[in-house]
C-alpha positions as CSV (number, residue, x, y, z in Angstrom):
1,X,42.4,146.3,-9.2
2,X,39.4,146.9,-11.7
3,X,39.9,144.3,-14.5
4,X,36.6,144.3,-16.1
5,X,34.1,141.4,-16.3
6,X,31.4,140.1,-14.5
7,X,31.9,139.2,-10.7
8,X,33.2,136.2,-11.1
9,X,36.0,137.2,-13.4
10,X,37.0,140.4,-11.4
11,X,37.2,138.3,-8.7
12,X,39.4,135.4,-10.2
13,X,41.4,138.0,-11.4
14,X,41.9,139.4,-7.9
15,X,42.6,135.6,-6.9
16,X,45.5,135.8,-9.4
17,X,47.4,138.6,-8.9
18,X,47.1,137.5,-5.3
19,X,49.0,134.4,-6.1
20,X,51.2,136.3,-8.3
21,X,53.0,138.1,-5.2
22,X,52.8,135.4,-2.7
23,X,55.0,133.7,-5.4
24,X,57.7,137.0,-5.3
25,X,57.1,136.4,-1.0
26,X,58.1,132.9,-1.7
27,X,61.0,133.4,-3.9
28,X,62.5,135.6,-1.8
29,X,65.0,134.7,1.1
30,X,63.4,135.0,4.8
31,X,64.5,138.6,6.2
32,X,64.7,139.8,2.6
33,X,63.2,143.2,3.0
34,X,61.3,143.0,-0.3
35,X,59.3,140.2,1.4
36,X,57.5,143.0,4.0
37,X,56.6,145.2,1.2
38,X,55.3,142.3,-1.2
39,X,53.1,141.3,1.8
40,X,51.9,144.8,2.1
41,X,50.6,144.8,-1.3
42,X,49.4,141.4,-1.0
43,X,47.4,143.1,2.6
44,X,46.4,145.9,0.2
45,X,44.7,144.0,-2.4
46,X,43.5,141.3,0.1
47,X,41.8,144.5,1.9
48,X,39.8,145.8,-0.9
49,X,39.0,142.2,-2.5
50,X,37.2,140.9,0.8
51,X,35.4,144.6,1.6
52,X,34.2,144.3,-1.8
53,X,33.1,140.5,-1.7
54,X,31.6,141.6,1.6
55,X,29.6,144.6,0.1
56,X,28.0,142.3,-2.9
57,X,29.4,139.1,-3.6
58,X,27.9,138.0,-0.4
59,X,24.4,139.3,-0.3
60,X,23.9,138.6,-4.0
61,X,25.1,134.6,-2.9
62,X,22.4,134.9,0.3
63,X,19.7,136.0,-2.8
64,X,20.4,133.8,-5.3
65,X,22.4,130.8,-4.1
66,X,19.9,127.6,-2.2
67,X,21.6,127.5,0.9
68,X,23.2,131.1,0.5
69,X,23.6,132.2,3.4
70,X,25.3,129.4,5.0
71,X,27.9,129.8,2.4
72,X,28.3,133.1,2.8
73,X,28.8,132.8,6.5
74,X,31.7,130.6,6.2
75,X,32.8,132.7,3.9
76,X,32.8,135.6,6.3
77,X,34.3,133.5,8.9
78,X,37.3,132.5,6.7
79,X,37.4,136.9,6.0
80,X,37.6,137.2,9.7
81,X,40.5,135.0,10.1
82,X,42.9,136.2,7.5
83,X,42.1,139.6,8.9
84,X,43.3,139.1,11.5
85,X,46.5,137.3,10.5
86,X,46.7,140.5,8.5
87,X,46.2,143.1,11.4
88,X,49.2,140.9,13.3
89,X,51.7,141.1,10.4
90,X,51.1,144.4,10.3
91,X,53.5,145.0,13.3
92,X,56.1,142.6,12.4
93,X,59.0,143.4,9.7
94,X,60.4,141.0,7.7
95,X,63.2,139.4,9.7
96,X,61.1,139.1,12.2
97,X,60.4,135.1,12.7
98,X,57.1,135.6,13.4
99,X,56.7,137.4,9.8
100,X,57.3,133.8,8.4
101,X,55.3,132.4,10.6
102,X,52.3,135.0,9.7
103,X,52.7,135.0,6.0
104,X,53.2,131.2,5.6
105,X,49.7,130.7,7.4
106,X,47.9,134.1,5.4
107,X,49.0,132.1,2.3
108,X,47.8,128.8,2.8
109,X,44.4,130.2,4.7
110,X,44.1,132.4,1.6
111,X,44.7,129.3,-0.9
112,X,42.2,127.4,0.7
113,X,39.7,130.0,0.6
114,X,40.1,130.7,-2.7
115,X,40.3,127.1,-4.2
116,X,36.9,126.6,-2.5
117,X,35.6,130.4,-3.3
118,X,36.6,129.3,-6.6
119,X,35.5,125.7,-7.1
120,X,32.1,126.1,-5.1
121,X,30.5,129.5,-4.4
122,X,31.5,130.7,-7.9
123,X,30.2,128.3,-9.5
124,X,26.6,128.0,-7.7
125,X,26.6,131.8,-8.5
126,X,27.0,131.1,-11.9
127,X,24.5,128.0,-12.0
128,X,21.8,130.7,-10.1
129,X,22.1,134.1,-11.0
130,X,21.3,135.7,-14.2
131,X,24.5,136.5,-15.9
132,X,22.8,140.8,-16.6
133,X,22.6,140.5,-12.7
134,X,26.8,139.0,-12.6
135,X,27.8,142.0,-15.3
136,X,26.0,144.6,-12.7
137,X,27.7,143.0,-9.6
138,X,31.0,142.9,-11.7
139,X,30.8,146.9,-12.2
140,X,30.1,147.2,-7.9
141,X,32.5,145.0,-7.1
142,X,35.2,147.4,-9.6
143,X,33.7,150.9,-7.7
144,X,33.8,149.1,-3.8
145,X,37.8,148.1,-4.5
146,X,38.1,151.6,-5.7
147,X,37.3,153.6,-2.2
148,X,37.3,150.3,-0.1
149,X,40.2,150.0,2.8
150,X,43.8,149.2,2.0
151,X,44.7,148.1,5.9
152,X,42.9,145.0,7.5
153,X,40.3,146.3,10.3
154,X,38.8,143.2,12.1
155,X,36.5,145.4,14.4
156,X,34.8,146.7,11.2
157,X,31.0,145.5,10.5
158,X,31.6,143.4,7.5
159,X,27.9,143.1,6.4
160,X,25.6,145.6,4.4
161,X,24.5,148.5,5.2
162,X,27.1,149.6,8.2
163,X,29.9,148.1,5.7
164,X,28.7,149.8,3.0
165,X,28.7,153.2,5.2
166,X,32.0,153.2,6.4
167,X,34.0,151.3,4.5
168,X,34.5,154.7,2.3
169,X,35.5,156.6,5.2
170,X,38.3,154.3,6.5
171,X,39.3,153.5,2.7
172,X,39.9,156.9,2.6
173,X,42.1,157.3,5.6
174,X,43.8,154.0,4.2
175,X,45.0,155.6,1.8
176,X,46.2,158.7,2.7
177,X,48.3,156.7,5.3
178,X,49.7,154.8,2.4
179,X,50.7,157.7,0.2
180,X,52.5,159.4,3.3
181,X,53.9,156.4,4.7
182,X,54.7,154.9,1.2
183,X,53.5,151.7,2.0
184,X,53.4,148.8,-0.3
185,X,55.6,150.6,-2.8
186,X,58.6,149.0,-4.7
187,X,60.4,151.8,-5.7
């Protein structure tokens, strides 16, 4: 979850180990059992990535990048979505059809969003802000995934400051919910 780096590496990093468990979803038989709990990881890390993007990334693209803040918009919109993909496979277990039909879609929206995260937005962040100003969003970005939310919550204000306020709290609450319920452990 905190790999060091500026923003842009954390990030990629994120991106992944992301990919690294929709490959164990993908390997794995549909109604295998392991396939709900991989997806609850990959929800978990999904989580904290976007509330962190959300709480820096973002802004620092609407600062620095020329025509920021339409970029980050579509990012936000492309948040939104797999959200909410996220909040619906929530309820659904993994021999449920529409599991397959939730994950298949959370996967490719979240491949497409990265590939373009990754092949645009990254790198007019790189071409336009000062790399002192990438290390300092690199060590935000590591303490936001650290108290940031581990369940997807597509009511929540996903822009500075109301995300920045409360984005602790339900993080929190995440979490706890996660040790008791053991969510998104292997065992």
């Amino acid at each position: 979850m905190g790999h060091g780096g500026n923003v842009i590496d954390e990030l990629m990093t994120d991106h992944r180990e992301v990919e690294e468990l929709f490959g164990k979803i993908e390997a794995l038989p549909p109604g295998d059992k392991k396939r709900k709990v991989h997806a609850e990881q990959v929800v978990m890390e999904l989580v904290r990535h976007s509330v962190a993007e959300e709480m820096y990334l973002y802004p620092a693209v609407r600062e620095h990048v020329a025509g920021g803040d339409a970029l980050a918009d579509k990012e936000l919109e492309d948040h939104a979505e797999a959200e909410q993909l996220m909040k619906d496979l929530e309820g659904c277990e993994a021999d449920d059809p529409e599991f397959d039909r939730l994950v298949t879609r959370l996967m490719a929206e979240i491949r497409a969003h990265v590939a373009d995260e990754e092949g645009n937005l990254f790198v007019r962040l790189r071409a336009s802000c000062p790399p002192e100003a990438l290390d300092q969003l690199g060590e935000k970005v590591r303490q936001a995934k650290k108290v940031a939310p581990t369940r997807p919550h597509p009511a929540a204000p996903d822009h500075p400051p109301a995300n920045k306020m409360l984005a602790p709290g339900a993080g929190l609450v995440d979490r706890l919910r996660d040790a008791l319920s053991g969510r998104g452990k292997t065992d």
